[in-house]
N, CA, C and O atoms as a MOPAC input file, in Angstrom:
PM7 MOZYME 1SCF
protein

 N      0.86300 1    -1.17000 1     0.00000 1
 C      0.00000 1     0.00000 1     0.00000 1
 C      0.90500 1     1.22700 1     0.00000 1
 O      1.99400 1     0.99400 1     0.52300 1
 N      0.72100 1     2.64800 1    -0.51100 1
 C      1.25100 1     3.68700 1    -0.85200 1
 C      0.47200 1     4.50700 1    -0.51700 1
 O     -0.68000 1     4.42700 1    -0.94500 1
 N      0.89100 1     5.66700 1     0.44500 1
 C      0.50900 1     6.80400 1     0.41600 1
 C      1.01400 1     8.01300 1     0.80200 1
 O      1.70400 1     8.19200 1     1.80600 1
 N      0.50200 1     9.27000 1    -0.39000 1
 C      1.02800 1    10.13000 1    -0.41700 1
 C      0.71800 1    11.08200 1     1.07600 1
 O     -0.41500 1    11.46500 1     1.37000 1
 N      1.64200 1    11.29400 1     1.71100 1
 C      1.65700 1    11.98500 1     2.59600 1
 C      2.50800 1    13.58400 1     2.63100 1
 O      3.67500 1    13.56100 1     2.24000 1
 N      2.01200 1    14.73900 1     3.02400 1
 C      3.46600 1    15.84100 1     2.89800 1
 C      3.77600 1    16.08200 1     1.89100 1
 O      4.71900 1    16.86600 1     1.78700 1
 N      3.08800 1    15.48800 1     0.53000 1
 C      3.99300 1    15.74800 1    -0.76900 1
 C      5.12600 1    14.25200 1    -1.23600 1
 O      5.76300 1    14.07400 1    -2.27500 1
 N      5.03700 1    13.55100 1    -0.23900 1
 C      6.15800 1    12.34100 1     0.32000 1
 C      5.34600 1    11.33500 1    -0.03500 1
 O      4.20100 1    11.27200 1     0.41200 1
 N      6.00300 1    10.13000 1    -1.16200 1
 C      5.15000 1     8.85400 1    -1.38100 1
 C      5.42700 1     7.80200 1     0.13100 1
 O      6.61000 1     7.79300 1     0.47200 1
 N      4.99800 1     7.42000 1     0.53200 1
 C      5.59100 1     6.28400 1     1.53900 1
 C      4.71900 1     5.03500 1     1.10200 1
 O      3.54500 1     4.97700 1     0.73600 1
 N      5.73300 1     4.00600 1     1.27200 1
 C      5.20500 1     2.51900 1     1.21100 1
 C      5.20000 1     1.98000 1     2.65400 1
 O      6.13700 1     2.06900 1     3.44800 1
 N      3.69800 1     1.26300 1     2.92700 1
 C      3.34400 1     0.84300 1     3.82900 1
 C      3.50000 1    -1.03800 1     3.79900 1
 O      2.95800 1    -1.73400 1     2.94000 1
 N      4.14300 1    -1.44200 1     4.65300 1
 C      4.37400 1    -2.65200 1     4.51300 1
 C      3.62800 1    -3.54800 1     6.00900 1
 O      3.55100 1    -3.06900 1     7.14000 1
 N      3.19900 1    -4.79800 1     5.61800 1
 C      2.26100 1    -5.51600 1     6.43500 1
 C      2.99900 1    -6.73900 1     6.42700 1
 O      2.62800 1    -7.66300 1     5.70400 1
 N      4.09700 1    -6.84800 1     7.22100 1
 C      4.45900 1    -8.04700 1     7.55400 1
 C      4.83000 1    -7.67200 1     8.71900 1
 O      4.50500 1    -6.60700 1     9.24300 1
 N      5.95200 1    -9.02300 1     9.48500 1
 C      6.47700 1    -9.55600 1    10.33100 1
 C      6.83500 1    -7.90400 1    11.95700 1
 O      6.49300 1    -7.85400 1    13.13800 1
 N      7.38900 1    -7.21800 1    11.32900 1
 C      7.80800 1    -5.75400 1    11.95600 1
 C      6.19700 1    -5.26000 1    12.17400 1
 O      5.72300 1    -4.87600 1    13.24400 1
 N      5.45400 1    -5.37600 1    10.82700 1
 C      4.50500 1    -4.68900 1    11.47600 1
 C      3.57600 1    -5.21400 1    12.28100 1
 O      2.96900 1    -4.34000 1    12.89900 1
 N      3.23200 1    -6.30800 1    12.51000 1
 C      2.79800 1    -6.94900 1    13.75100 1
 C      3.77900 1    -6.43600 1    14.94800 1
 O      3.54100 1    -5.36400 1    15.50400 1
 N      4.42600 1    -6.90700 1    15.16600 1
 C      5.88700 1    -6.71700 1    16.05500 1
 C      5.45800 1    -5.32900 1    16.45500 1
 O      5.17100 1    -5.35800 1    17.65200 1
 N      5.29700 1    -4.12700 1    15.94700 1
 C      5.03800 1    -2.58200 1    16.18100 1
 C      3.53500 1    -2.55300 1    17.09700 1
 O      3.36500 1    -2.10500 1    18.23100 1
 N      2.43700 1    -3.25900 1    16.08500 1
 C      1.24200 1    -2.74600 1    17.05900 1
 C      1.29000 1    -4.02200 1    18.15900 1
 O      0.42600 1    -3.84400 1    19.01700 1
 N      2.02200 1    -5.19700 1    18.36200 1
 C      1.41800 1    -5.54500 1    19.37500 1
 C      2.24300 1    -4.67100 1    20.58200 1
 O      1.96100 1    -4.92400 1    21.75300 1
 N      3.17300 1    -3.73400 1    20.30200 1
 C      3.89300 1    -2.96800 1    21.54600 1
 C      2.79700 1    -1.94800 1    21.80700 1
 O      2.83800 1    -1.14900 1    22.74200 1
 N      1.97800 1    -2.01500 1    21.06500 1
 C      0.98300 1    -0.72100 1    21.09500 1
 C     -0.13200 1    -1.21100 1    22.23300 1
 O     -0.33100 1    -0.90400 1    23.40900 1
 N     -0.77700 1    -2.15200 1    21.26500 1
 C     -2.01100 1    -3.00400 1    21.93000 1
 C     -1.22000 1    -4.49300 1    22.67900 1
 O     -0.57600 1    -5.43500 1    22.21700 1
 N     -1.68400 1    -4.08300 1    24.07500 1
 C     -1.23100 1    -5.25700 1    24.76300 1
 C     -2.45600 1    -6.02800 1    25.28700 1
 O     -3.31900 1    -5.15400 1    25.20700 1
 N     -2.93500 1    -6.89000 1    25.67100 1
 C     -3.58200 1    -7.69300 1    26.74300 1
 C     -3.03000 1    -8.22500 1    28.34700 1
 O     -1.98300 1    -8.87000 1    28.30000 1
 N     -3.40600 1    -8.09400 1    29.22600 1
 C     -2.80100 1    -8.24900 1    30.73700 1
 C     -3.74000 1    -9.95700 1    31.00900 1
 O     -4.97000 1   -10.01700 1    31.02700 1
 N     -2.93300 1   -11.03400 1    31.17200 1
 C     -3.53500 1   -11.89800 1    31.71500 1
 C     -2.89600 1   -12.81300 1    32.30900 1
 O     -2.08300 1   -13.59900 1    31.82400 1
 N     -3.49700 1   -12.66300 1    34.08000 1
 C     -2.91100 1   -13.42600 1    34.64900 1
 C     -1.35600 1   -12.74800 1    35.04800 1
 O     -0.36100 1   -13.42500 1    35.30500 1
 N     -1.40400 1   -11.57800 1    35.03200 1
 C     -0.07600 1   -10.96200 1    35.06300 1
 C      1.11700 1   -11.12400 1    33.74000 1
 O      2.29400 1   -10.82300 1    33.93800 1
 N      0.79000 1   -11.46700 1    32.84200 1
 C      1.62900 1   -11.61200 1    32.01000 1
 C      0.96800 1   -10.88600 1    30.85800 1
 O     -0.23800 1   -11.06500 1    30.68900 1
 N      1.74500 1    -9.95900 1    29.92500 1
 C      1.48400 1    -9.26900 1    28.81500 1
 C      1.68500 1    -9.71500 1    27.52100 1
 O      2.73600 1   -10.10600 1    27.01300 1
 N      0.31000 1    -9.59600 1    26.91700 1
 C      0.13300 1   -10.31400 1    25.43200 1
 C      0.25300 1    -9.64500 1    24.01300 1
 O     -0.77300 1    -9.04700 1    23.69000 1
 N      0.89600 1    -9.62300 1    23.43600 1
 C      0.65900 1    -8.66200 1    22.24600 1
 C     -0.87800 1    -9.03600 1    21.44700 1
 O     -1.15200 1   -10.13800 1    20.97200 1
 N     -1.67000 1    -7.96800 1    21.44100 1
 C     -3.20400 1    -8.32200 1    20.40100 1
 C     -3.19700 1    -7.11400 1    19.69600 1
 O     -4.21200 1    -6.43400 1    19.54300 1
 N     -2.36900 1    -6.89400 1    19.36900 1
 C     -2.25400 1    -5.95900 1    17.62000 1
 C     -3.11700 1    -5.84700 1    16.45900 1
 O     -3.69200 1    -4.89400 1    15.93400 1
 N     -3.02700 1    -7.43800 1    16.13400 1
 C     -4.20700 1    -6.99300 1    15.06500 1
 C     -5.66400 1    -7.78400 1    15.39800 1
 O     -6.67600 1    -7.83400 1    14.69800 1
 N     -5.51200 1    -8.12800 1    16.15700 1
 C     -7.16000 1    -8.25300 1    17.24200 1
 C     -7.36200 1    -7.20200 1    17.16100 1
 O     -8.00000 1    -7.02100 1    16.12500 1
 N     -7.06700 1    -5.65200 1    18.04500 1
 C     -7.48100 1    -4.69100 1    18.43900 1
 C     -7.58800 1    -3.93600 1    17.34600 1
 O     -8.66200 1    -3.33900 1    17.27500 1
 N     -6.70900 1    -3.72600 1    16.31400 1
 C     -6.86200 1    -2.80800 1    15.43000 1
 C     -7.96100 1    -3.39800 1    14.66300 1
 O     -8.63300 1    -2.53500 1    14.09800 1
 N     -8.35400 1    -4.61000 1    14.46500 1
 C     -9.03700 1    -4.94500 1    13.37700 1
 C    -10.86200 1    -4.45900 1    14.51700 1
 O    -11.88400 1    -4.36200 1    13.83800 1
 N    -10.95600 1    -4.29100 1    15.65000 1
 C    -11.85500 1    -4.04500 1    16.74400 1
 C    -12.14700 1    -2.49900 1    16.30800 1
 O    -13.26500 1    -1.99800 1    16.19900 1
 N    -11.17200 1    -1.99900 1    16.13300 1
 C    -11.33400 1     0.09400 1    16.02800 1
 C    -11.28100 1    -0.18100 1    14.74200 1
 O    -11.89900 1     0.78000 1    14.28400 1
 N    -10.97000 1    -0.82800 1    13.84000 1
 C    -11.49200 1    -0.54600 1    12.49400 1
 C    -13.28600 1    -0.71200 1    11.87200 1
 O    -13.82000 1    -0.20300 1    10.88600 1
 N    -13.88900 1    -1.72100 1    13.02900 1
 C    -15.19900 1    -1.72200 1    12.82900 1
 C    -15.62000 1    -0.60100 1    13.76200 1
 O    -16.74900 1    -0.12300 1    13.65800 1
 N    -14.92900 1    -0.25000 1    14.49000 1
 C    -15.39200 1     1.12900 1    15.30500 1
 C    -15.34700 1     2.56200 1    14.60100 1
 O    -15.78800 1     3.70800 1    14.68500 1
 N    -14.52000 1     1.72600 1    13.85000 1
 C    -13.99600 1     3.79900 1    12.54800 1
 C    -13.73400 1     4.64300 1    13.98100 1
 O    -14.29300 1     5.72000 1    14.18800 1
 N    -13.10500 1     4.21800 1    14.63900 1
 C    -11.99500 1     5.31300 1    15.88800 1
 C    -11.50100 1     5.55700 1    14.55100 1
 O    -11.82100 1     4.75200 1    13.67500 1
 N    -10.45300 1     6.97600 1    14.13700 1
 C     -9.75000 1     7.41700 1    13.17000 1
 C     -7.80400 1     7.31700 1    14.09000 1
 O     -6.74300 1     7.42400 1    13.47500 1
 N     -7.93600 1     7.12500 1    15.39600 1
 C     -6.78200 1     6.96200 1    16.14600 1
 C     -5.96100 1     5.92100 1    15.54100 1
 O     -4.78000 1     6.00400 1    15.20200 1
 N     -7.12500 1     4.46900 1    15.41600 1
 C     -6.31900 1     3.50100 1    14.60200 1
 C     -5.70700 1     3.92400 1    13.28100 1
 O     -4.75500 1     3.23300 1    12.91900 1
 N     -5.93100 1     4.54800 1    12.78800 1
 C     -5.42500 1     4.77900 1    11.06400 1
 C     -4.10700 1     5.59800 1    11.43400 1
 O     -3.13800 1     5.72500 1    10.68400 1
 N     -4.20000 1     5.99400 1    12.38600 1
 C     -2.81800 1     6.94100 1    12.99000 1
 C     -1.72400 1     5.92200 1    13.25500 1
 O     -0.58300 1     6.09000 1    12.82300 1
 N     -2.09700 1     4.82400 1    13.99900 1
 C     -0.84700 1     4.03400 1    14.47900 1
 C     -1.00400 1     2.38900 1    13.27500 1
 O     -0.25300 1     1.42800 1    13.44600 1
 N     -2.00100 1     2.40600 1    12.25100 1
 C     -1.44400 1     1.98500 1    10.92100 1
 C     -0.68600 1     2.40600 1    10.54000 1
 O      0.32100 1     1.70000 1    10.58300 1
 N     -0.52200 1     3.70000 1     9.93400 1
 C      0.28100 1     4.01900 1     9.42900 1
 C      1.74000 1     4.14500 1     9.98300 1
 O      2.80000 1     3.79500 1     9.46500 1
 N      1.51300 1     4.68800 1    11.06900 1
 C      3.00300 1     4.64400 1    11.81300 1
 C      3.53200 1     3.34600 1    11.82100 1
 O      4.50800 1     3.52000 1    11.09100 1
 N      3.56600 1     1.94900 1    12.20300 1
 C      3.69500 1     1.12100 1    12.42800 1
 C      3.85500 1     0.33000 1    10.67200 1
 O      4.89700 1    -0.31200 1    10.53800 1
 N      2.99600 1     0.36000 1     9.53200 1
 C      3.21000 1     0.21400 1     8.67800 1
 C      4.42200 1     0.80800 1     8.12200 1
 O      5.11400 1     0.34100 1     7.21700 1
 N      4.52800 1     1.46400 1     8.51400 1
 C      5.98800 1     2.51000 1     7.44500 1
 C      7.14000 1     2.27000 1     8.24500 1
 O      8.26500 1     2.36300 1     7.75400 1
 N      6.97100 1     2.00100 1     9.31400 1
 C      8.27600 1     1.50700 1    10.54800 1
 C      9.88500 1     1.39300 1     9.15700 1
 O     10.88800 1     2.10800 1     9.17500 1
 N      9.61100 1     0.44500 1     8.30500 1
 C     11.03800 1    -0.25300 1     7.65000 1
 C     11.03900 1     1.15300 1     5.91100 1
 O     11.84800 1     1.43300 1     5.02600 1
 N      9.88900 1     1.51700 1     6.22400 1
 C      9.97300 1     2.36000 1     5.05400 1
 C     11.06800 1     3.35500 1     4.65500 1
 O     11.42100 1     3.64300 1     5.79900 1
 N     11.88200 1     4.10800 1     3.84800 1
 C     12.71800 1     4.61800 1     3.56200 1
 C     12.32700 1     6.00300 1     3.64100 1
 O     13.19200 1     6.84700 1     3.87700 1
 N     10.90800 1     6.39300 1     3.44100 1
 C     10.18700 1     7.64300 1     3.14700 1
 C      9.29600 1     7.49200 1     5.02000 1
 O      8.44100 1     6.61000 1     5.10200 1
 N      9.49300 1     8.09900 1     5.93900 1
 C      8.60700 1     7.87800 1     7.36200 1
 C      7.73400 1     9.27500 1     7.55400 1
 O      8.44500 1    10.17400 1     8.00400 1
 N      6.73600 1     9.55800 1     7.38300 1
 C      5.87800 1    10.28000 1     7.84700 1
 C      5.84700 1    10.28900 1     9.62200 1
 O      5.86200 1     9.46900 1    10.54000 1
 N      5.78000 1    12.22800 1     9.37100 1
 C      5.83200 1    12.27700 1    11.27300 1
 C      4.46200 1    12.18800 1    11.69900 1
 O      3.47000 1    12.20600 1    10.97000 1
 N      4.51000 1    12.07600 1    13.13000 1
 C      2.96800 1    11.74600 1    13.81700 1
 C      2.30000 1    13.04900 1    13.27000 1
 O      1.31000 1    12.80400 1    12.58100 1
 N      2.52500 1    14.04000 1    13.37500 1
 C      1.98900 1    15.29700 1    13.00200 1
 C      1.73000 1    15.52700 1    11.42000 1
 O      0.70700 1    16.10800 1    11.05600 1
 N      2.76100 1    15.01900 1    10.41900 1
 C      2.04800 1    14.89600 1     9.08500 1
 C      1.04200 1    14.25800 1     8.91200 1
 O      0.32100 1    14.71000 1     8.02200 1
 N      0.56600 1    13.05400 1     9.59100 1
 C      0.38500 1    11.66500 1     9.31400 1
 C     -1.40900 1    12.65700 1    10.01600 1
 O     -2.29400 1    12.76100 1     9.16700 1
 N     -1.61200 1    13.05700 1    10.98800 1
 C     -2.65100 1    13.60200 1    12.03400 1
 C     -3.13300 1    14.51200 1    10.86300 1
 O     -4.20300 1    14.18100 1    10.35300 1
 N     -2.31600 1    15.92800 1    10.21600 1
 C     -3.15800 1    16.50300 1     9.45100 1
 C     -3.50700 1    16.52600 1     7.95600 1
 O     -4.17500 1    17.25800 1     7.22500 1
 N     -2.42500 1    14.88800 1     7.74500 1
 C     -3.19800 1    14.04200 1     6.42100 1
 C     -4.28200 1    13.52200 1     6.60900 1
 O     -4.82500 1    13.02100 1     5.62500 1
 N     -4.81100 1    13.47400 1     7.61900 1
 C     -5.95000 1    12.37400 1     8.18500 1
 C     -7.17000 1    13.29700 1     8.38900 1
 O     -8.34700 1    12.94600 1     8.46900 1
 N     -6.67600 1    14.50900 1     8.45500 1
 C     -7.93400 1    15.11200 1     8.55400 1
 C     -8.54800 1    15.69200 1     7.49600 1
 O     -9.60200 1    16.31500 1     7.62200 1
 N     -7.86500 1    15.51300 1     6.23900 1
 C     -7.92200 1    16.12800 1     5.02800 1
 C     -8.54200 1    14.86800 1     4.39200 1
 O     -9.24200 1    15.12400 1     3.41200 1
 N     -8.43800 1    13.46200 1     4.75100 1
 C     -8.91200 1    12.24700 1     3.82200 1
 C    -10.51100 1    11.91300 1     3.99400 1
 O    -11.22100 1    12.58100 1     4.74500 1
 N    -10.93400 1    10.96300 1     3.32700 1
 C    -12.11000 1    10.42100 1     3.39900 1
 C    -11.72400 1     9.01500 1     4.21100 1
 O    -11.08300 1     8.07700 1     3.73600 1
 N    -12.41600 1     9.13200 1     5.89400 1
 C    -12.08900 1     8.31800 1     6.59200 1
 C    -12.62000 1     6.66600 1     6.33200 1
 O    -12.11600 1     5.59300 1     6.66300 1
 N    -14.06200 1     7.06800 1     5.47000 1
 C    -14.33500 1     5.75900 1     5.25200 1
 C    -13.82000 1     5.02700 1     4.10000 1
 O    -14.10200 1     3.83300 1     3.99800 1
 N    -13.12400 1     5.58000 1     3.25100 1
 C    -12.48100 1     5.12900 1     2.20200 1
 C    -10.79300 1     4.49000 1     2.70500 1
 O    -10.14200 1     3.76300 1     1.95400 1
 N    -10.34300 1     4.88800 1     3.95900 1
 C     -9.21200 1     5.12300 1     4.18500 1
 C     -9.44000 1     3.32500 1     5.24800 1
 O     -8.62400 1     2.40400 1     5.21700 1
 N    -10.73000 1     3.34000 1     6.03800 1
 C    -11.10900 1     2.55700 1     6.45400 1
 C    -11.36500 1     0.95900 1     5.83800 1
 O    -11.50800 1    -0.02900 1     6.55900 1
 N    -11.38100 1     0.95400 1     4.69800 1
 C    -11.77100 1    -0.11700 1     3.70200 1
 C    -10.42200 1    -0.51600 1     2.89900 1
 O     -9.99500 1    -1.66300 1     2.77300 1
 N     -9.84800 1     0.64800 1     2.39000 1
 C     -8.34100 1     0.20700 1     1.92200 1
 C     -7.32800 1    -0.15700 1     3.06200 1
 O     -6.21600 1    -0.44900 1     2.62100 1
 N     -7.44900 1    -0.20500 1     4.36900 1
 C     -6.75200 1    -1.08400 1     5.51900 1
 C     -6.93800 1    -2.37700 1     5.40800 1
 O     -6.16400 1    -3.31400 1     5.21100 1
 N     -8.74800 1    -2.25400 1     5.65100 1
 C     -9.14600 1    -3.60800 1     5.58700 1
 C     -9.01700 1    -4.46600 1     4.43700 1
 O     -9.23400 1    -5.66600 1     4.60900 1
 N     -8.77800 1    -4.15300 1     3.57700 1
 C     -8.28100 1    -5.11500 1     2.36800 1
 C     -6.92900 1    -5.25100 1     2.57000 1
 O     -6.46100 1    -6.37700 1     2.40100 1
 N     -6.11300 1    -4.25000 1     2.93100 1
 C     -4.36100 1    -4.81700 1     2.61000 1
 C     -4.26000 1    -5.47700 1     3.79900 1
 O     -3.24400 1    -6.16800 1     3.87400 1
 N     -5.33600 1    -5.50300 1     5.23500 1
 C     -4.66700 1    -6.46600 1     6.18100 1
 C     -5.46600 1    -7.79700 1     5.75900 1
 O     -5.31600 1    -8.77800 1     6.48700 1
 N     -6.16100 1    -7.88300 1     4.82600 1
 C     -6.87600 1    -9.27300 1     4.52500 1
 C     -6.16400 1    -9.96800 1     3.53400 1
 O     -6.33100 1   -11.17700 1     3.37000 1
 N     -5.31000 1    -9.24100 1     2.79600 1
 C     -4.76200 1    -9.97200 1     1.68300 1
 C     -3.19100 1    -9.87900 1     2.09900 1
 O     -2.55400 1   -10.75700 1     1.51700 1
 N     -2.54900 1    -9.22600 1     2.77500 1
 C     -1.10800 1    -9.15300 1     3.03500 1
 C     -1.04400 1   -10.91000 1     3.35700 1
 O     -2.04800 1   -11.48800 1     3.77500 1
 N      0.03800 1   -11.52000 1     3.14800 1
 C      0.69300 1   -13.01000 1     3.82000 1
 C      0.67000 1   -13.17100 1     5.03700 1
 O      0.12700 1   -14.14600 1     5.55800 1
 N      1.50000 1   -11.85700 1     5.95700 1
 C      1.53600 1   -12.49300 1     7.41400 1
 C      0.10900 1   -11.78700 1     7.98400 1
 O     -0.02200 1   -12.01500 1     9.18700 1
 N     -0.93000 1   -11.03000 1     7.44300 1
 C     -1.78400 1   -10.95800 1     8.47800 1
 C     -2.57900 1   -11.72100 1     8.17400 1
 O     -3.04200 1   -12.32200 1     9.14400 1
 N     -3.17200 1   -12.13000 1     6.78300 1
 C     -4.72200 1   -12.49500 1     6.23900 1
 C     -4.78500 1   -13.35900 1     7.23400 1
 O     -5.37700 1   -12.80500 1     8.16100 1
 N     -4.28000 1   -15.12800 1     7.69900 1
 C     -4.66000 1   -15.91900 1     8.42400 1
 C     -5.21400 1   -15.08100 1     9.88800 1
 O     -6.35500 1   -15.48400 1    10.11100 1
 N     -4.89700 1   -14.33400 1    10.66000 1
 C     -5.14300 1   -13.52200 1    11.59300 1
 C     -6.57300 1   -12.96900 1    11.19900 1
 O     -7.48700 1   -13.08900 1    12.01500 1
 N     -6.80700 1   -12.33100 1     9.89700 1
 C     -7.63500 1   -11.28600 1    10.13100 1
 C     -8.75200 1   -12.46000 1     9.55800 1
 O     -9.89900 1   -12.14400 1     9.87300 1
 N     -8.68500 1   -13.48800 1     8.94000 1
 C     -9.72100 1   -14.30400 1     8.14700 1
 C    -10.68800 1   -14.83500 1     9.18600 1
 O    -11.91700 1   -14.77300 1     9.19000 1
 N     -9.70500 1   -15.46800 1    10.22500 1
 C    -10.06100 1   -15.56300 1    11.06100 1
 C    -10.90100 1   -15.31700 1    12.42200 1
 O    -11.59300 1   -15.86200 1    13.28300 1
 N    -10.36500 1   -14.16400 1    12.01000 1
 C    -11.22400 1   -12.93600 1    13.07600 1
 C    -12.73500 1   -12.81000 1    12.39300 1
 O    -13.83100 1   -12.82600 1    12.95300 1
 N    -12.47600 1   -12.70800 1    11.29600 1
 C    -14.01900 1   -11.93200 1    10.54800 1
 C    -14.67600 1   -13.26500 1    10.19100 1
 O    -15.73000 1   -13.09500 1     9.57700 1
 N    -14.22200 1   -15.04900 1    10.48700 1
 C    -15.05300 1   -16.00200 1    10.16800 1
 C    -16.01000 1   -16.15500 1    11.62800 1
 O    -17.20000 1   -16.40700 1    11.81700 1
 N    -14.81400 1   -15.86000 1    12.56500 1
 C    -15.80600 1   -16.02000 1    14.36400 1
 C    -16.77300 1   -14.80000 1    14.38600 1
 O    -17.69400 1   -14.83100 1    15.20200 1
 N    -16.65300 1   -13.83000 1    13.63600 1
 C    -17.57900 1   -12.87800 1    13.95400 1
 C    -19.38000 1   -13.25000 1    13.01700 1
 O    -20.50500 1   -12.93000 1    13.40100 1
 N    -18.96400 1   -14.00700 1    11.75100 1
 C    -20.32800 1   -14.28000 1    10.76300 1
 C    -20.95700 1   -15.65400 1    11.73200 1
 O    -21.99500 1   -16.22400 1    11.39400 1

């Protein structure tokens, strides 16, 4: 996935790092021990359309990128987009990427 941010193309990548990024984000506490649920939770605020999640997609997507958008570009690109369009092109690149689809297929077969 690609997006123009700042004038700045950045490529957003959905593998291995980017799991690794949101589960430091989104944790679970159980039993005293801390769980990474990354793309549990994000895929949770994406049926919520919170617009917070699309903030730490992107951050976390671009982590290995060569081109990195700052939190502050990234905040008043977001307010300039069409959130529900922005909302649907997530949900497809985390359904079809390699390391998430099994994760997210999953998620959206326990929910039907």
């Amino acid at each position: 996935m690609k997006l123009t941010i700042n004038n700045k193309e950045c490529d957003l990548y959905f593998g291995l790092n980017f799991i690794r990024e949101l589960d430091k984000l989104y944790t679970v506490d159980f039993n005293g021990a801390s769980f990474g649920a990354g793309l549990q939770s994000v895929m949770y605020y994406i049926e919520m359309r919170n617009p917070v999640v699309l903030l730490n997609l992107i951050l976390c997507a671009s982590k290995t990128s060569k081109v990195r958008p700052t939190h502050k570009e990234i905040e008043s690109w977001l307010e300039e987009q069409d959130l529900e369009l922005l909302f649907n092109d997530f949900l497809l690149s985390l359904e079809t990427s390699p390391m998430t689809r099994p994760t997210i297929l999953k998620m959206k077969n326990q929910t039907n």
